[in-house]
C-alpha positions, 0 to 999 in steps of 0.5 A, spaced: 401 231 266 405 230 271 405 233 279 409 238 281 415 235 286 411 236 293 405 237 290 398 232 289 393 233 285 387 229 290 388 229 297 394 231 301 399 227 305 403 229 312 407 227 317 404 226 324 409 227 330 409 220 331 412 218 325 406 216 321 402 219 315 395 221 316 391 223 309 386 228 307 381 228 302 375 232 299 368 228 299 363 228 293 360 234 298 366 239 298 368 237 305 375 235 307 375 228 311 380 225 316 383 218 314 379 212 317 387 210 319 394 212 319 399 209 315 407 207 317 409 208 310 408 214 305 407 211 300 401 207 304 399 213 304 398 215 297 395 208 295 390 209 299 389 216 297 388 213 289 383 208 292 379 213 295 380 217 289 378 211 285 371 210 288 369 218 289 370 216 281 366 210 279 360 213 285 362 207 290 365 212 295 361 211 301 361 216 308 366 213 312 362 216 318 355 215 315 358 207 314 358 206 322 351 207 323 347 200 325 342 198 320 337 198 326 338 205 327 337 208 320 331 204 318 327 206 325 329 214 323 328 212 315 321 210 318 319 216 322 322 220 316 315 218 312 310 222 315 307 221 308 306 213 310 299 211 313 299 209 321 297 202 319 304 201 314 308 204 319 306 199 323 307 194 319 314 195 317 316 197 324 314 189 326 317 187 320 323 190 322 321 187 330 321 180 327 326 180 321 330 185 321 334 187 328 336 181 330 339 180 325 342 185 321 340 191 326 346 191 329 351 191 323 354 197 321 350 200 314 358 199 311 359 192 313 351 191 310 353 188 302 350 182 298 354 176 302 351 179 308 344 179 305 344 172 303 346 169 310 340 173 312 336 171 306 338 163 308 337 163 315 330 166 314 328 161 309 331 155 314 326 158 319 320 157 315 320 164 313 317 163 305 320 166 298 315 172 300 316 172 307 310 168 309 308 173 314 308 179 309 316 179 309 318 180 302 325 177 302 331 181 298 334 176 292 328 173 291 322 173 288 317 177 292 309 175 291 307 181 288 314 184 286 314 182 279 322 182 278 327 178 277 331 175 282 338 176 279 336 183 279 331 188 283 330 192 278 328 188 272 321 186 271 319 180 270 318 178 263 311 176 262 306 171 257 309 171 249 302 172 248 297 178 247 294 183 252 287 180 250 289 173 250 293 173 257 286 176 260 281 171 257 286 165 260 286 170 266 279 171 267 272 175 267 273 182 266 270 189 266 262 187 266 264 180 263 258 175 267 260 168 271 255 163 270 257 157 274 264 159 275 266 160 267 266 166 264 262 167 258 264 167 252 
């Protein structure tokens, strides 16, 4: 169905006394934002209304506001957030952020952070000695962690362990659950 003449279906368009064309939208929260720009052509303005759209759709919108945010500043108040961590792990990830993470990326803005920008700092982690697991107790994103567990081509996914049986991979790994050592062998 088409729009009626003068009218949109998402966001609105108008016209600054400038000249150019400012656009407003609704975010997923109900909130009306601003553009981040203005635009010299209407008709500028109407694609980027329908990309904006188009990433409120697939989930890939991200806050413009919330975007220019330093990486640094967020993970220093994601950590005071955690009132349920230890004193000795807020320690630790404050250190881990000290050594690894501020100079960096603590200075980039969280929407300017993707998966090129990781990579670089992954890399020049990795060149300065700083191991797959972060040597020092830095686990390093895109690889694979000491303990981690996952797959380096997606965090999310396990990896997949021995084809054989739960009993055999415990044999082959050790004694276990009351099993002696005679010698440095477990018993048989």
């Amino acid at each position: 169905m088409a729009n009626k003449p003068g009218k949109r279906r998402f966001g609105s368009i108008r016209q600054l006394p400038s000249g150019r064309f400012q656009i407003r939208y609704p975010g997923p929260d109900g909130k009306i934002r601003l553009g981040e720009t203005t635009y010299a052509r209407e008709r500028d303005a109407e694609k980027a209304l329908s990309l904006i759209e188009a990433k409120l759709i697939t989930g890939d919108w991200t806050d413009p506001q919330r975007a220019k945010v330093k990486l640094g500043d967020y993970a220093d108040k994601w950590i005071r957030e955690r009132t349920n961590l230890r004193p000795r792990t807020v320690e630790i990830y404050k250190g881990l952020l000290k050594r690894y993470i501020r100079p960096h990326l603590g200075g980039v803005p969280i929407g300017k952070v993707d998966t090129a920008a990781i990579r670089e700092w992954r890399v020049l982690l990795l060149g300065n000695g700083v191991g797959p697991s972060g040597g020092q107790g830095v686990p390093l994103p895109a690889g694979r962690s000491h303990d981690g567990g996952r797959r380096s081509d997606h965090p999310a996914q396990p990896v997949p362990h021995s084809r054989r049986g739960r009993g055999e991979a415990r044999r082959a790994a050790g004694p276990h659950r009351g099993e002696g050592v005679r010698a440095g062998r477990p018993d048989a």
